[in-house]
matplotlib code that plots the C-alpha trace (Angstrom):
import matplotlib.pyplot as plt

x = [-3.3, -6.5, -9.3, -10.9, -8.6, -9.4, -13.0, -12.2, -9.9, -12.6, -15.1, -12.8, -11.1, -13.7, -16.8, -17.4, -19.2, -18.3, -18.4, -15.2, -16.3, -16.3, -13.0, -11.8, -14.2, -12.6, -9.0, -9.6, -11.0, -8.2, -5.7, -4.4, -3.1, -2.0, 1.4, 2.5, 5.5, 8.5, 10.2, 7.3, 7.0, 10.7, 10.3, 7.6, 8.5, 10.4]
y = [-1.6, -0.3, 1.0, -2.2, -4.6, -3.3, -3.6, -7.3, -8.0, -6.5, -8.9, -11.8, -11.9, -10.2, -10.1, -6.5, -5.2, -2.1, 0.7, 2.2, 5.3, 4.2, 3.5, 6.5, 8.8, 6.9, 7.2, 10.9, 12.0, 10.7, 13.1, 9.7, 10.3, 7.8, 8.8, 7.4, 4.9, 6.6, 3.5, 2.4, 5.2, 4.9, 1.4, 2.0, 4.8, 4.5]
z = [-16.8, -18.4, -16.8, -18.7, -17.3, -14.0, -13.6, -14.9, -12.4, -9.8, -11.1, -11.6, -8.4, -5.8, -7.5, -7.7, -11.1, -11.9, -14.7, -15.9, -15.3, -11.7, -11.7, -13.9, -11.4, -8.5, -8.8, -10.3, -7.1, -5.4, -7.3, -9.3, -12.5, -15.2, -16.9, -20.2, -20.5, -22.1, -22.5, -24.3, -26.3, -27.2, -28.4, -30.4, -32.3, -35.7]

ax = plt.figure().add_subplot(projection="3d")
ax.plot(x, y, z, "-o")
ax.set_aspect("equal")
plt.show()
C-alpha cells in the first residue's frame, strides 16, 4: 500500500484529510519501515 493509497483510504472510509507527508512523518516516528517485496522483485525481473 502506498503512502497515497493511504491517505485515500483515511479520507474514504473515516474522513480524515491528510498529507502524505503526514503519514510518511507518522509511521517514521514510530520506527516503521516499508520493505520491498522479494517475490515481487523476482517476478518482475527478466
Amino acid at each position: 500500500m502506498t503512502l497515497a493509497e493511504i491517505t485515500t483510504h483515511l479520507e474514504d472510509e473515516h474522513g480524515l484529510r491528510v498529507s502524505q507527508s503526514t503519514v510518511w512523518r507518522f509511521f517514521h516516528r514510530r520506527g516503521i519501515t516499508f520493505k520491498k517485496n522479494g517475490t515481487r522483485q523476482r517476478a518482475a525481473a527478466p
